[in-house]
N, CA, C and O of each residue as an XYZ file, in Angstrom:
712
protein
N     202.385     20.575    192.522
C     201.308     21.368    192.028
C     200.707     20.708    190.821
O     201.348     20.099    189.964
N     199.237     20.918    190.847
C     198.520     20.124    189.480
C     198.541     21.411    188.681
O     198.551     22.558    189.127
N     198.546     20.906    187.083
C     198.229     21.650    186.261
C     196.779     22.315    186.300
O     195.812     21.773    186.835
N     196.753     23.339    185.778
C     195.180     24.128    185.927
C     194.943     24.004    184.558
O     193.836     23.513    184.338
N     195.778     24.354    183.266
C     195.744     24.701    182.365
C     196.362     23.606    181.477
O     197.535     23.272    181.643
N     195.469     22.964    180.398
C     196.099     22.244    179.100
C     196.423     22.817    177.983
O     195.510     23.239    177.274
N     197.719     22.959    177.586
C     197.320     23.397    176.120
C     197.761     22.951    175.150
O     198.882     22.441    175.174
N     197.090     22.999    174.117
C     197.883     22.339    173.430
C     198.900     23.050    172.480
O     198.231     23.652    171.641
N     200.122     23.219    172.278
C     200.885     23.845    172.264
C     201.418     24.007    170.237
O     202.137     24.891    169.772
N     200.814     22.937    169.518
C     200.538     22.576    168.360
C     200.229     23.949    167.556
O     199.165     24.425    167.949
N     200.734     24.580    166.732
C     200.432     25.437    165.671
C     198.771     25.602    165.093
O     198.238     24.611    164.593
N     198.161     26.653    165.179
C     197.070     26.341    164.447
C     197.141     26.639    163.203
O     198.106     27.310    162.836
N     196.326     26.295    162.417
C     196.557     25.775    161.239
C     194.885     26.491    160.704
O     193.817     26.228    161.256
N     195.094     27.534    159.369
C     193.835     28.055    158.948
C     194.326     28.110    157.256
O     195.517     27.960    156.984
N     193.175     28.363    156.036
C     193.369     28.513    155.329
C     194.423     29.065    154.376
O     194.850     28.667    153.292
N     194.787     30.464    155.399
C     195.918     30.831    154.162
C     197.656     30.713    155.323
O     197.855     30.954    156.514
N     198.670     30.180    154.066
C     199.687     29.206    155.126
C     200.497     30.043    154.123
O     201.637     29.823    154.533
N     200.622     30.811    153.137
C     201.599     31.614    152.707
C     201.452     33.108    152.787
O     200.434     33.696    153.151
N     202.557     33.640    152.413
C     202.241     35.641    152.239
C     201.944     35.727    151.149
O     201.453     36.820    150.864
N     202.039     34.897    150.214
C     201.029     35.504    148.753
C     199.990     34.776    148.750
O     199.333     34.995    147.732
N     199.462     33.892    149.517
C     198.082     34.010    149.781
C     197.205     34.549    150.597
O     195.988     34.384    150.677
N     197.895     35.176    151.164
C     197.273     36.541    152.293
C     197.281     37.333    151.685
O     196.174     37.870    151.626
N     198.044     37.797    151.088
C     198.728     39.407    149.965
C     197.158     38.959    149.050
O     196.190     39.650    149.368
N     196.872     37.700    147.811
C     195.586     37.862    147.389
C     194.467     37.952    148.323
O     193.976     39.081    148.311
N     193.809     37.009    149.257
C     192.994     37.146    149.927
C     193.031     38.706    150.174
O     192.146     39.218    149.489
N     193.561     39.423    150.726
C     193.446     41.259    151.348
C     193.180     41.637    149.943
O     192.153     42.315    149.902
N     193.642     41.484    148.918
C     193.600     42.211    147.514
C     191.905     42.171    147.315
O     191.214     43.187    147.384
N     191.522     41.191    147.129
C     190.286     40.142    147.062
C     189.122     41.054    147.673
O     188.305     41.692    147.009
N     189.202     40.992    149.007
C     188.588     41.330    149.903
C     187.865     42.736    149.860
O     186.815     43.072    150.408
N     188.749     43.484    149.031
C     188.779     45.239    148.737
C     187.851     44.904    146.903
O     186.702     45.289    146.686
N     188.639     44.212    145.955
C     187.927     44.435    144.926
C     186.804     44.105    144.917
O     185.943     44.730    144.298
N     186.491     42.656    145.861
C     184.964     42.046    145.448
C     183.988     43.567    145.859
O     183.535     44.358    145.032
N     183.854     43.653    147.403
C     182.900     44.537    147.050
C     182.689     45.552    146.312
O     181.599     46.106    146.170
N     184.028     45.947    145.645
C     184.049     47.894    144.655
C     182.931     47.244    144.539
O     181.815     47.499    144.991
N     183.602     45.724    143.408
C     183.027     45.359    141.820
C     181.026     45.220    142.446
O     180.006     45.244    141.757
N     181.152     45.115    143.628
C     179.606     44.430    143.715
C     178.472     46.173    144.092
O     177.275     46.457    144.133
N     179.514     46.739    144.243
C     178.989     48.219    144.028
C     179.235     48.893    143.203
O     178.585     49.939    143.206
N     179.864     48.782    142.506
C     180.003     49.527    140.785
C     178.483     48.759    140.224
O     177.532     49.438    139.838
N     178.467     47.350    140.260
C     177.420     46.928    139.522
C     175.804     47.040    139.992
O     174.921     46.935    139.142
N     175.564     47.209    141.076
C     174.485     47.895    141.699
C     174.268     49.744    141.745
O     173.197     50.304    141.976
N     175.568     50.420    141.465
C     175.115     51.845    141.171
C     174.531     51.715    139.658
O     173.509     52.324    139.343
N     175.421     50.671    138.500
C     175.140     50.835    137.507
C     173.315     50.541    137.251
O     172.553     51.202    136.545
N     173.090     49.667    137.861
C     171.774     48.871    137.741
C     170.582     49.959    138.541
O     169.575     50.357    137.956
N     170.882     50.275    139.766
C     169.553     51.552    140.127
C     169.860     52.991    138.845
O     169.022     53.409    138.046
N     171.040     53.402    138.982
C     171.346     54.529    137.462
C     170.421     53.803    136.256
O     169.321     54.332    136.420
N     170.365     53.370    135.736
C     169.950     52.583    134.423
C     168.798     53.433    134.208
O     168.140     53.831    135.169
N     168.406     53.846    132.599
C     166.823     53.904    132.898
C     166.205     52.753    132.533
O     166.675     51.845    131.847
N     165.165     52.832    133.008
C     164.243     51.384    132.387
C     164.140     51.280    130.973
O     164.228     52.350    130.371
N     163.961     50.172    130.245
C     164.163     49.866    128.982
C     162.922     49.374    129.311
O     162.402     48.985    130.357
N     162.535     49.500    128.033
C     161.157     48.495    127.330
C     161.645     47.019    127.307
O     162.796     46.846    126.909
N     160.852     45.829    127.718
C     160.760     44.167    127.355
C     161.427     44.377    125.565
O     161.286     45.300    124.762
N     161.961     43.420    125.503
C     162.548     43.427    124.239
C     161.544     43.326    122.718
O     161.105     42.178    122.653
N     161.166     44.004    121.756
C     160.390     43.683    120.985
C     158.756     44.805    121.576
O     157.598     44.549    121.245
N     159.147     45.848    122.370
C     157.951     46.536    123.079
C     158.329     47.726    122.315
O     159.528     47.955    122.153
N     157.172     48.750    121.679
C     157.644     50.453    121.599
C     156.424     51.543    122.353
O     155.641     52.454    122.089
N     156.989     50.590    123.592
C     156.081     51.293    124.880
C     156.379     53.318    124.917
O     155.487     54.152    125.071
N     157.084     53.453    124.825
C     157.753     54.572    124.699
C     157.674     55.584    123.759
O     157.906     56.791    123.818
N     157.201     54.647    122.648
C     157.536     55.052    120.655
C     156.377     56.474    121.154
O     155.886     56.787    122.238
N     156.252     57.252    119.326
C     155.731     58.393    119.235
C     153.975     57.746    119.043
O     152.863     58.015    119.498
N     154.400     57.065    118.379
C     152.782     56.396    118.243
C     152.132     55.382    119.161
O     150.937     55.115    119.029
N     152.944     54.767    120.160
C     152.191     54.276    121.139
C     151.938     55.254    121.998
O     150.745     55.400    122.263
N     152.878     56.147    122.645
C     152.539     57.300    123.112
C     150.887     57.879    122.480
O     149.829     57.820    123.106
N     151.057     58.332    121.318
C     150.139     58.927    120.928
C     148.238     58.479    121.106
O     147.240     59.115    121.446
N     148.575     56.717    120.552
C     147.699     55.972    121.461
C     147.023     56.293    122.214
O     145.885     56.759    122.179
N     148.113     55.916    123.447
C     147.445     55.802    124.730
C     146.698     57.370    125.095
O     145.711     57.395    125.831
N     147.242     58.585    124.537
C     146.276     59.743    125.120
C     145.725     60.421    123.761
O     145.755     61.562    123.300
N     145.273     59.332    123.393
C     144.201     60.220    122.787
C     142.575     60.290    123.441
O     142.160     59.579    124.356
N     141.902     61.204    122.803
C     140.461     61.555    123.673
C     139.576     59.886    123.144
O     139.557     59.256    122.086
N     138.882     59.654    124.633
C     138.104     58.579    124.111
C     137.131     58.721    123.025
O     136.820     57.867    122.195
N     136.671     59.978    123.151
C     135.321     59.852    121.880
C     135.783     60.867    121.189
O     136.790     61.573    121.139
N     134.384     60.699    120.475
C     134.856     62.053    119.389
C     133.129     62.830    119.085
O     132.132     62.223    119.475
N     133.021     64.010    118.460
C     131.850     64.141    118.541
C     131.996     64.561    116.581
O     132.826     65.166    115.902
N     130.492     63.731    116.250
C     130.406     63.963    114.881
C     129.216     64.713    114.495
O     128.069     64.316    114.701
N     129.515     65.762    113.953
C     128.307     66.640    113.425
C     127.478     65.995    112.253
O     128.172     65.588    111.321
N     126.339     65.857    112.153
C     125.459     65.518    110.901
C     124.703     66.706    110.773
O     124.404     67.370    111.765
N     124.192     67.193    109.007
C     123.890     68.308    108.865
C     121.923     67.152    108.412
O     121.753     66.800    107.245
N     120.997     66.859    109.317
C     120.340     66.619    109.075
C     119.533     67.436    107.806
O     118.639     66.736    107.332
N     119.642     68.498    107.298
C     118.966     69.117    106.362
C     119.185     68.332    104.876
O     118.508     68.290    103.848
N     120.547     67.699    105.309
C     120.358     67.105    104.177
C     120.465     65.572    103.695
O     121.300     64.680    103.850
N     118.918     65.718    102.876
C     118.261     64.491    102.556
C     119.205     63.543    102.056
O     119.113     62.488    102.682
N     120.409     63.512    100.825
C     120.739     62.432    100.684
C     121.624     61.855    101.380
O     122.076     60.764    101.033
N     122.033     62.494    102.501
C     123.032     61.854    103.763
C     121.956     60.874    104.155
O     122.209     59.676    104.025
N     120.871     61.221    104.586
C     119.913     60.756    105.400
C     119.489     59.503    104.783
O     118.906     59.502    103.700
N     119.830     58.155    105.600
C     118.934     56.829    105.437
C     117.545     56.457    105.237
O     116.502     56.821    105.779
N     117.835     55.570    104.238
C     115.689     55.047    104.085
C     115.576     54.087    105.201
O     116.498     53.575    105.836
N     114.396     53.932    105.332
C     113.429     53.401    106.478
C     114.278     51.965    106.482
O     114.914     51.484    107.419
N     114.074     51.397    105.041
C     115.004     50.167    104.786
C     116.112     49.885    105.334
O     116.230     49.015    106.196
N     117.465     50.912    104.694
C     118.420     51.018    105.729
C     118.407     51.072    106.927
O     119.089     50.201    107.468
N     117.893     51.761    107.581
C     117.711     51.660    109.158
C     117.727     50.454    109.505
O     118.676     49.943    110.101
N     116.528     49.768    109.127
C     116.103     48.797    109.684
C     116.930     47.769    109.517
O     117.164     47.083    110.512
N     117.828     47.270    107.698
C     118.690     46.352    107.835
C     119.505     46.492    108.869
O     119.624     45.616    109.726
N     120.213     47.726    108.887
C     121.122     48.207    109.540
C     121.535     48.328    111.085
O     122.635     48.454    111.624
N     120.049     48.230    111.661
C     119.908     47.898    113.126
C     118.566     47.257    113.725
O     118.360     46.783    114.842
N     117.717     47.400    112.615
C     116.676     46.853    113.200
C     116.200     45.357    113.482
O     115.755     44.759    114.461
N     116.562     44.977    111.908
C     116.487     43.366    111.862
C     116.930     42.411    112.579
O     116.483     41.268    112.488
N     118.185     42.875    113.662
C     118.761     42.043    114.607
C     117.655     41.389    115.384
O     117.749     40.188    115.636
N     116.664     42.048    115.763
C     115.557     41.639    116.589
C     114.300     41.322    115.651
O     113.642     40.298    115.469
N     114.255     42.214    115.293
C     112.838     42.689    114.132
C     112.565     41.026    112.877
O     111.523     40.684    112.318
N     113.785     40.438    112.834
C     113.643     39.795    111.704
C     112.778     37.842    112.568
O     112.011     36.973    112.154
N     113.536     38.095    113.807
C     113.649     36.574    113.969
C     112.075     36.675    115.266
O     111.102     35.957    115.497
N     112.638     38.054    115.836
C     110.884     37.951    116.865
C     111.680     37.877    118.356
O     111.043     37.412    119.301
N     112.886     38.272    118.543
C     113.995     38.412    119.934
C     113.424     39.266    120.217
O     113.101     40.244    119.543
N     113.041     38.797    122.170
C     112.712     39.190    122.801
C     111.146     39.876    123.347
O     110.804     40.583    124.294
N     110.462     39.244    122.201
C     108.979     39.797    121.795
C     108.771     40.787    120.732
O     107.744     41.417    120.480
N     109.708     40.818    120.254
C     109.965     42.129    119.147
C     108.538     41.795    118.192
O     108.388     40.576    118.117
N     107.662     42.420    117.585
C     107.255     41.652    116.437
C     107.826     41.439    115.219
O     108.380     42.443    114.772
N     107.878     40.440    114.513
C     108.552     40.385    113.506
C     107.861     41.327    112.128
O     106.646     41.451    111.979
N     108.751     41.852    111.323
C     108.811     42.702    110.047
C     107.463     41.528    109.230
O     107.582     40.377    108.811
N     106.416     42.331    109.269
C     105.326     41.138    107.795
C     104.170     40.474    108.555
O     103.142     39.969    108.102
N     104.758     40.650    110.328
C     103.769     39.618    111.260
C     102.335     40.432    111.620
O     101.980     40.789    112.743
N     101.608     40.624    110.341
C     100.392     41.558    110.763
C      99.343     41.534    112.191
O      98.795     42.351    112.931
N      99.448     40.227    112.059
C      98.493     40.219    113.583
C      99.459     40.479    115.145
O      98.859     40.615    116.211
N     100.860     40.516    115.075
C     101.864     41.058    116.185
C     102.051     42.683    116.025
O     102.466     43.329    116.988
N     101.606     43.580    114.282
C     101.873     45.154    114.740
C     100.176     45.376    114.726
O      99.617     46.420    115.062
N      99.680     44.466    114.380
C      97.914     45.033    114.360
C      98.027     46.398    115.581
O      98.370     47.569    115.422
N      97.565     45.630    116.840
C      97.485     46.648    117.691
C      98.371     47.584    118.009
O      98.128     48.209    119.042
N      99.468     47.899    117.329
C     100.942     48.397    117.525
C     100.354     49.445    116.533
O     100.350     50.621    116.897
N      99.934     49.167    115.500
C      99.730     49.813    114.590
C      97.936     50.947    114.969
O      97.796     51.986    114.323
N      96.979     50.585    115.857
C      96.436     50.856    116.098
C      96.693     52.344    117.215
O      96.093     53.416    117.303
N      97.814     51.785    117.909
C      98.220     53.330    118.563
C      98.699     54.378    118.136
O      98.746     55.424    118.782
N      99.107     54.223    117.009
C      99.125     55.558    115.512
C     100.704     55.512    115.646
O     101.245     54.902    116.569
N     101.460     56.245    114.596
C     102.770     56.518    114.115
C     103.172     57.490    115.453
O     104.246     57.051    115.862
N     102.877     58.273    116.032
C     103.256     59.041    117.304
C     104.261     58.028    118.345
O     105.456     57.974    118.634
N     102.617     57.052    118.816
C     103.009     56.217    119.773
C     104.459     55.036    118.940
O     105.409     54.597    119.589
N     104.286     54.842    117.844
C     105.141     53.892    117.798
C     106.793     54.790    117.643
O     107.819     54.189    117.963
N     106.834     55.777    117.292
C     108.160     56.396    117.016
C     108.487     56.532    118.124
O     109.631     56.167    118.396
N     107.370     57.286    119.556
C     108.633     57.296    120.663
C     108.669     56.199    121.128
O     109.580     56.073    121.946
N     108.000     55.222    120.951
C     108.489     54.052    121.781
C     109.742     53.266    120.817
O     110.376     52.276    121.184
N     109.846     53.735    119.966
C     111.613     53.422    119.083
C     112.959     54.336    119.079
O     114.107     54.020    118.767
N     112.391     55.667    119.563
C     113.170     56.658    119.904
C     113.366     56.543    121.233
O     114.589     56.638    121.338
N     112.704     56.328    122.823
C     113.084     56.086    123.857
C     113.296     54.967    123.703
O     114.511     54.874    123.532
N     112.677     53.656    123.639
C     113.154     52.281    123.776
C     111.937     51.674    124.024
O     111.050     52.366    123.525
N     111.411     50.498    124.679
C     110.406     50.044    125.145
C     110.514     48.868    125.134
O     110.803     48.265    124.100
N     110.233     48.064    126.695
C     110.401     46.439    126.480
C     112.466     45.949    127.151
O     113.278     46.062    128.070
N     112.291     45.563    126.180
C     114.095     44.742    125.736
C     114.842     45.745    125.089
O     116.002     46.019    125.398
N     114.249     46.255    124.268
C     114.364     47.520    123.271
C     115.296     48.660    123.830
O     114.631     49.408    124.546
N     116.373     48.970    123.758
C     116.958     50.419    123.902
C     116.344     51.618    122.983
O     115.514     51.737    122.081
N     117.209     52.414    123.712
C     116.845     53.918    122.699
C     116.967     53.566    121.616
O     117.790     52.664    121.464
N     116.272     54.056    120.420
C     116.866     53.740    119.522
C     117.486     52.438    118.490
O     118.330     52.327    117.601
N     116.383     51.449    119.300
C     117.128     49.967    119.440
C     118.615     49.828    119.282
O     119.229     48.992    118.620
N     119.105     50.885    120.074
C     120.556     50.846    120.454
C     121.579     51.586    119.359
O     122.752     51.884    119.581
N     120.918     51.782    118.254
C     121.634     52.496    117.060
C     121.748     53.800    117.236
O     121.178     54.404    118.144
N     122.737     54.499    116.099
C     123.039     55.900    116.216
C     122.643     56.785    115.045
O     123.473     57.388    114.366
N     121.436     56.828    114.860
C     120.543     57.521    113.697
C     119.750     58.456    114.421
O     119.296     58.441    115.565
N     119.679     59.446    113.289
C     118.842     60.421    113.902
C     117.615     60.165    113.923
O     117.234     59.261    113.180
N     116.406     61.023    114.950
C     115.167     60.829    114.961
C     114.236     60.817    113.328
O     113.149     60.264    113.161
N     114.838     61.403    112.521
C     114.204     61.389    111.021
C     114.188     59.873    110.284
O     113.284     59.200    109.788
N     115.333     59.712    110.421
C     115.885     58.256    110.151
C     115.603     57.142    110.928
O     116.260     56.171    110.553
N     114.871     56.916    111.872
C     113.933     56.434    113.214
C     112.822     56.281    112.560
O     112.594     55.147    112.139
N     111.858     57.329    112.301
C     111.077     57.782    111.794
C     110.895     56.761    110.766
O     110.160     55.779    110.865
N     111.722     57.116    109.641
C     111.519     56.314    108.785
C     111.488     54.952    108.526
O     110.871     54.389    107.622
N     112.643     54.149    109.919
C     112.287     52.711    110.041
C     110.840     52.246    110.274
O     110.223     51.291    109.804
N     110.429     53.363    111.283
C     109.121     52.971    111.963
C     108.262     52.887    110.709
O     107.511     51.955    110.422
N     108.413     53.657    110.218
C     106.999     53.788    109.115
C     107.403     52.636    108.204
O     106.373     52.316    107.610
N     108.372     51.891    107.827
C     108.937     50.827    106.771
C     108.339     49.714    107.685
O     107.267     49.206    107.356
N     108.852     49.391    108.593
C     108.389     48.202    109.459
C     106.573     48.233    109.751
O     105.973     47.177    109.554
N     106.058     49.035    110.052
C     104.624     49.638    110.605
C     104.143     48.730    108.989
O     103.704     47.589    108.845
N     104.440     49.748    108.020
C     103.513     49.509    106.334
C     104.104     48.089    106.295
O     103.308     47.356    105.708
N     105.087     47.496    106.657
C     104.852     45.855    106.377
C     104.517     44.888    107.123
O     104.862     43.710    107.208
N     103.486     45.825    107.881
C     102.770     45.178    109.092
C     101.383     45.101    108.782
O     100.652     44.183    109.151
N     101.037     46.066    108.108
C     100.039     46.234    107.343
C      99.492     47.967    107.408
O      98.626     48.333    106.613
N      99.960     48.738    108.205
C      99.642     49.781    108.046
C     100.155     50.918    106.860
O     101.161     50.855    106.153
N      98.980     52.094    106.907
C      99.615     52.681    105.556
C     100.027     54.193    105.849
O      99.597     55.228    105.340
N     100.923     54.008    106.759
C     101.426     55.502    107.070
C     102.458     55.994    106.049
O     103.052     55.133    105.400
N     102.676     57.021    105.882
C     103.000     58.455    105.023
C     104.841     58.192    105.014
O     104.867     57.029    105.419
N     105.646     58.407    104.895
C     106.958     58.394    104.805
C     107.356     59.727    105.249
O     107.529     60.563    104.362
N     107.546     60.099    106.563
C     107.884     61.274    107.601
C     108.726     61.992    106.422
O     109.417     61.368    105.617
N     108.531     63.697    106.445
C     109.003     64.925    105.864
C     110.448     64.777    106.248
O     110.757     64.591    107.425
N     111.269     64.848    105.366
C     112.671     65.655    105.818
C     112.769     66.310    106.640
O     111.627     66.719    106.848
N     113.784     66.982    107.713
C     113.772     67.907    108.271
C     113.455     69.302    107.731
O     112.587     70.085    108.115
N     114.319     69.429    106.793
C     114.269     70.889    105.735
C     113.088     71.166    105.189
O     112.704     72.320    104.998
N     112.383     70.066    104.877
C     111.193     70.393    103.786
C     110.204     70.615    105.022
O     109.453     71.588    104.950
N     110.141     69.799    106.144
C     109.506     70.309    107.690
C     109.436     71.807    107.654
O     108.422     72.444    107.365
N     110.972     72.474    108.073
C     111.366     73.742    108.124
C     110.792     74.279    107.274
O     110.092     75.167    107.759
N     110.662     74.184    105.673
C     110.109     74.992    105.059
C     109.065     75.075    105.143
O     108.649     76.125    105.634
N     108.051     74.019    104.712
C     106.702     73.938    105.318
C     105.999     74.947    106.359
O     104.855     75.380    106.224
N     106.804     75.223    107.333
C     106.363     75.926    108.806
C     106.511     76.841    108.408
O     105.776     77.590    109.052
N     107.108     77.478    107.571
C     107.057     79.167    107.355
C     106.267     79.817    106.313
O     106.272     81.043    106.209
């Protein structure tokens, strides 16, 4: 009869060749994963911390972040010495354009650029400084009241060559009317 079957009859031979290196390996086998799940409960548990050197959290970054974007400020136009001269205004927001001639502006002194400007009377030139006109925003973009408008117009206008009046206070307006 032929053999069907070879074997080889030789011991096999694998990593662990003693009982106390089986006894660790089984020991092994049980702690690694606790330890690799103790340290992943610890890490999702955690709360998040701030980047080191951050007080994302603090009372005053908190406070920061929700406060209201604007704010609203009352002015008591009645009264005159709150209220800006024509001058002010104009350093104050007008000259950005007014001084150099940006955007077609006429420049402050350039009599023959408000001649005809000046010809459409103090009416026409205030709302077209109170709505905007041109390049020009409302207001040429400033936050003065219409009195104080007023009064740029008429500062810029008279050093254009015209000789308009220096617009009433509000109050002395008010009184006036009654």
């Amino acid at each position: 009869m032929s053999e069907a079957h070879d074997h080889d009859d030789s011991p096999h031979e694998g990593p662990i060749k003693t009982p106390k290196q089986l006894i660790v390996t089984v020991v092994l086998s049980f702690l690694i994963p606790i330890f690799a799940i103790v340290l992943l409960v610890k890490y999702v548990a955690a709360e998040s911390k701030p980047a080191a050197g951050s007080d994302t959290f603090g009372p005053e970054a908190v406070a920061t972040r929700i406060q209201p974007i604007g704010t609203i400020v009352l002015k008591d136009a009645s009264d005159a010495s709150a209220l800006k001269t024509g001058e002010q205004v104009f350093n104050a927001q007008c000259t950005a354009c007014h001084t150099a001639g940006v955007a077609g502006a006429p420049k402050i002194g350039d009599e023959a650029a408000w001649g005809p400007r000046i010809k459409t009377g103090y009416e026409a030139l205030l709302t077209s400084a109170l709505k905007g006109k041109g390049a020009m925003g409302a207001q040429g973009g400033g936050d003065f009241s219409d009195f104080e408008i007023g009064r740029a117009v008429v500062f810029m206008a008279n050093k254009g060559g015209a000789k308009f009046d220096e617009p009433k206070a509000p109050a002395a307006a008010a009184s006036a009317a009654n």
